[in-house]
Every structure is written in C-alpha cells, then in structure tokens.
N, C-alpha and C positions, 0 to 999 in steps of 0.2 A: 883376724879378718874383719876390715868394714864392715858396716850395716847394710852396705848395699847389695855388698858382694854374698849376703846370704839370706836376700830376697830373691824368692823367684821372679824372674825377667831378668833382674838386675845381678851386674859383674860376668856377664860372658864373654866378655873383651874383641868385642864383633868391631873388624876393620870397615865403617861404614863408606869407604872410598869415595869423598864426597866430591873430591878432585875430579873422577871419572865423569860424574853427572854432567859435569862442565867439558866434559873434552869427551865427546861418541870415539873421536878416530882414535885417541888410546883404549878405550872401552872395548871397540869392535876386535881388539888385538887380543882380549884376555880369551883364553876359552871358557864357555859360559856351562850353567847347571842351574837347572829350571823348580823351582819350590813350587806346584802347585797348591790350588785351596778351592775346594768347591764350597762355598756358600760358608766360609771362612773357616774349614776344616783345611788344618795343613795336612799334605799327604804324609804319613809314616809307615813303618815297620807295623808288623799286623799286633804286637806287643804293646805299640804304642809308648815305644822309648825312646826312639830316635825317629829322626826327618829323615825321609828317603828323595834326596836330590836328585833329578836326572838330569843326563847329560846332554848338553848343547841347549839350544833354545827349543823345547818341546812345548807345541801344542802353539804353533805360530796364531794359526786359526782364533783364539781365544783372548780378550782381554789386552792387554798391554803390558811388556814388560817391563818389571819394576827393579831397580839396580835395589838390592839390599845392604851387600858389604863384596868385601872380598876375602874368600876365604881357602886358605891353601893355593893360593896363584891364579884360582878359577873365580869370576865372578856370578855370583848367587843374584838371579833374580827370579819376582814371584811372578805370578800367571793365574787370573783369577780364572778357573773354568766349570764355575759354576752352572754357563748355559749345556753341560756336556749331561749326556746320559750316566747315568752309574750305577754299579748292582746294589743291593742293600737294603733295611727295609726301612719306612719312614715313620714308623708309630715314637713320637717320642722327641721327633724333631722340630730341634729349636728350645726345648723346653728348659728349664731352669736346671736339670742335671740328665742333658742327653744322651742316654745310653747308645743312642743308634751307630752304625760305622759303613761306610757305603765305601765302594770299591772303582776304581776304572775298568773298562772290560779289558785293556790292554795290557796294562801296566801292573806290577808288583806292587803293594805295598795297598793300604788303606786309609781313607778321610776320619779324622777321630777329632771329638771336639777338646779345643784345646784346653780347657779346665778341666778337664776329668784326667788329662793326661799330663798338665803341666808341671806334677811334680817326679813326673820321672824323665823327663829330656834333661839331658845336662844342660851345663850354664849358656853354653851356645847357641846348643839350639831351640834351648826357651828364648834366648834373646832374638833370633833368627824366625821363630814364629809370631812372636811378639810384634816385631816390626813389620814380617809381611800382612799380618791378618788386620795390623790398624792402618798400613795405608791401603790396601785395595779397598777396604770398606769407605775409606775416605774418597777412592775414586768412586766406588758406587753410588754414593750418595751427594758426588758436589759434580757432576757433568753438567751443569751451568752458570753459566757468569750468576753471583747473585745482585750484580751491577745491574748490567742489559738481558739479562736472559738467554742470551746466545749460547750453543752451546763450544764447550772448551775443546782446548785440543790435550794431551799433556807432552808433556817434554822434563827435560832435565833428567833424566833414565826413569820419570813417573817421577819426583819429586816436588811438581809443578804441573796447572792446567794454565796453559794461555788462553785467555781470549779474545778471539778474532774479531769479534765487532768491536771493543771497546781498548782494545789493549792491555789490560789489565792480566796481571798476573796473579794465580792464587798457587797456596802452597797448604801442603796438609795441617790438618790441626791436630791438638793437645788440648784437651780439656781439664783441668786441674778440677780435681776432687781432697774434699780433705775427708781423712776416714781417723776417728780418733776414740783410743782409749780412755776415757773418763773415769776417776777413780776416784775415791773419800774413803781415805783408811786402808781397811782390811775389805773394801770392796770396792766394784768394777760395775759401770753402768751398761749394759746389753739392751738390743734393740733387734723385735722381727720386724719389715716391711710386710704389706698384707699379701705379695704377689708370693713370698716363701715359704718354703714350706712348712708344714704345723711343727714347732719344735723348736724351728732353725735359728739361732739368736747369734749378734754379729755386733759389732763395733757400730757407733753410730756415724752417719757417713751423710756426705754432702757436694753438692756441686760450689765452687767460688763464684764471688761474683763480681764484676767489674770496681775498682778501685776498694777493693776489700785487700787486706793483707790474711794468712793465713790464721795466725790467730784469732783475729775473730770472726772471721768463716767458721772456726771451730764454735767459738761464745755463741755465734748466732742460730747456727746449726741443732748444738745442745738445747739449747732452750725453747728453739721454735717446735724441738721434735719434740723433746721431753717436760720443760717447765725447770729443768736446771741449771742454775749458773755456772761459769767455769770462771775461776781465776786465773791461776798460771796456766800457760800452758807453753811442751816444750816439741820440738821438733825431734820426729824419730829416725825415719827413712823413708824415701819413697820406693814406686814401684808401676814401670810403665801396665797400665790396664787397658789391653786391646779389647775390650769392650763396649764400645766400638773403638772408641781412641782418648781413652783419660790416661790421667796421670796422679796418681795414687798417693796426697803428701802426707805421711803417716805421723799420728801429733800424741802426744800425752797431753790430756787436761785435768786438771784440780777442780773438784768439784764444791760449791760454796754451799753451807746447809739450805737445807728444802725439801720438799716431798715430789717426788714423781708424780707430772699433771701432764700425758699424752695429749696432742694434737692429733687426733682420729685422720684425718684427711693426711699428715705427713707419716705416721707412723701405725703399725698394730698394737704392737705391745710394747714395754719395759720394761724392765726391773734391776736392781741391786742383786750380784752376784757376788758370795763372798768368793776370796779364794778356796777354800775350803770344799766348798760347792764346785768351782768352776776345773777342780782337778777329777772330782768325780764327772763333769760333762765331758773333759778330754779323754777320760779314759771309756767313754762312753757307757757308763754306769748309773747317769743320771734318767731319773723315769719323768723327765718332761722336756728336757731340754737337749738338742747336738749340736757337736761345737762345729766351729766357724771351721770353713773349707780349707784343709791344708793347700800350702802354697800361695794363697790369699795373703795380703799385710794382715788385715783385722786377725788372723792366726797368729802371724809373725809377732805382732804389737800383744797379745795376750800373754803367747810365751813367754817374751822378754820379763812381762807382769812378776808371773810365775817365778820366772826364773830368777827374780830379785833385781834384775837388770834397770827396770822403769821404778824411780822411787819418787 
C-alpha cells in the first residue's frame, strides 16, 4: 500500500466529478445527497463512524450547495447550516479536543468534530469530510473580492466565487504546511505549541512560505522554533488538513549537532526523545508526555520512525 493511501484523508478514491462543475445541466440529472456540517462538524451516525448523507438536496434554506464527488451514481454535496438551531450542549466548543456533539431536531444522525472521529470513518468518507469541511470554511471566510471588496457570488457547483464588480474569479485555497520528523540517531526532536495541552508534544510544524521550496521550509522552521539545523531532508507523504484548509507535506530531517535553544514567541517547549522513550508515550506509560493524535501525519511520521521505516 502507498503512503498515501494509509494516511488518513488520503487514498479514499472519491470520484471528484470535476466535469460536472462545468456542465449544471448534466449535474441537475444525477440524483443528489446532501452532507451537512454545522459550524464544520459533518453530520454522522450517533457512533461517529460513518457520514450520514441525506437524500436529495436537503436544507435548500441554508448555505450553498457544494458538488463534492460522485459517488455510487448519486452526486454528494455539502450544505453548511451552521445558522440552524440544534440540540446538544456547548461546554467545550470549538476547543482543542471537543468533546461536545449537537443533533438536528429533525433529522437522524449527529454533528461530531472531525478529529476526534477521523480515525474511524473509512477511507471515503474521511476523504468526503475532509473536502467538505475545507471548502465551505473557505466559503465562510472569502465572501469578498479581496480586489474590490464586493461581495462574490459562487458558482462552479461552490468551486468558485465570481465577482460581480470586478470580474475576477477566486477559487478555494490550500495552504501548504510542512510538519517534519527531525531526528539525530537514536533520537527524535518533539515540540508542544503553548495553546496545547500540558503533556501534548508533536512533530515540529510550519506554514510555507512564498518562493520557498519545502525543504527548507523544513531548515527554517527547525531552527527558528528550536535552534536546530537540519541537513538532509526527505519527503514522506502528505495529508489534506481541513483545518481550516492546509495541506500537510510530511518530511524526515537530519539533524546537524547542537543544543536545543527555543524561541519562546514560536514554540513552549522541546526536547530530544529517544525511541526508547517515545514507545513508552505511545503506549501511554510515559508520566509527562502523550503522544501525537492518532490519524494526525506527525503520528503517521513517528510510526513509520518506530517502525524502522524512516532511516
């Protein structure tokens, strides 16, 4: 199996009918099935392991519908309806690992956030929540030309906002992050940001940045958070992160000697994890540290560590 295909998001082999976007009059022929998401929760199963699709275009009232893919001869589109009432309680929302789960009063199934649930949807329909919850966020947030200020219209089944004063076209974004395992030997470099939780140590990670290549987004990244060089470094896999809308390019770097020297303003902490160590935090046995989010790459990129695969 690819690397891709056993990251979550990635390898669900979602037909994204991109043909369709361009042609409404074969679109309006498919019969349709509606993925809502209130406030970027896809609706699911009360279990929280599959997407609960309903049938036809539900919930006209609400948002704009967005062509996802097609799947089994019916076309999948999402429906933000976040301005809707729904049961459920809200202590907790939004937070770094939101427990909460709020309901429709009409409808079956429940809103669940997708990271706490992302590792048990198959490969489809993490790839199907993935895609809905990073473009309607993208429509939430870009309803103006950032030309003229006018506001857009969208089109192309949601893959596109036009706007009407200026003519311009916008289209969703991708944000490339690089998230990389850094290593020196028989050990692995781990990083908490201050916003998570006490404990929580993760891969070090980064946004790209214009005429940067990925490696060294990784060098720069390294060193500005921690004081560490990186030499080689190699490509792992990616991994689309609806969060709101990155793109996850997963890197191994070689670390050059030197002492960890945090930059307080990019990072909390750091440290050198052997493996040794780092099998005791997966197994959750270690009394300071828990490991990185299953389903997450920085997980994915650990394992691989572990498991001999990254040398």
């Amino acid at each position: 199996m690819h690397d891709d295909q056993r990251v979550t998001f990635g390898g669900g082999g979602l037909d994204r009918a991109e043909d369709y976007r361009r042609h409404p009059d074969q679109l309006a022929k498919l019969p349709a099935r509606t993925l809502p998401l209130w406030r970027g929760k896809p609706l699911m199963n009360e279990e929280g392991d599959a997407l609960v699709l309903l049938d036809g275009h539900a919930y006209p009232d609400h948002g704009h519908p967005i062509l996802i893919g097609k799947v089994d001869g019916h076309a999948v589109f999402a429906r933000d309806v976040s301005a809707m009432a729904v049961r459920g309680d809200t202590d907790g929302l939004g937070a770094f690992l939101d427990p909460t789960v709020q309901r429709l009063p009409d409808r079956p199934g429940a809103f669940h956030e997708l990271r706490a649930t992302m590792t048990r949807l198959d490969a489809l329909d993490a790839e199907i929540a993935a895609s809905a919850k990073g473009v309607v966020e993208w429509h939430r947030t870009h309803g103006h030309c950032p030309f003229c200020g006018t506001k857009t219209e969208p089109g192309k089944a949601g893959w596109m906002r036009a706007c009407p004063g200026c003519g311009r076209q916008h289209f969703p974004r991708t944000d490339p992050v690089v998230i990389m395992l850094v290593t020196r030997g028989n050990d692995c470099l781990l990083g908490r940001s201050p916003h998570w939780p006490e404990g929580f140590y993760s891969c070090l990670a980064g946004f790209m940045e214009p005429g940067e290549t990925m490696e060294a987004a990784v060098r720069r990244e390294t060193w500005e958070e921690t004081g560490i060089r990186v030499g080689r470094v190699e490509y792992v896999a990616s991994q689309p992160w609806a969060f709101p809308y990155s793109l996850m390019l997963g890197a191994h770097g070689h670390a050059e000697p030197g002492e960890i020297a945090i930059d307080p303003e990019e990072i909390a902490d750091a440290r050198w994890v052997s493996r040794e160590e780092l099998l005791r935090v997966m197994a959750g046995e270690h009394p300071e540290l828990t490991p990185a989010r299953p389903g997450a790459i920085a997980r994915f990129l650990l394992d691989e560590w572990l498991a001999g695969r990254l040398i």
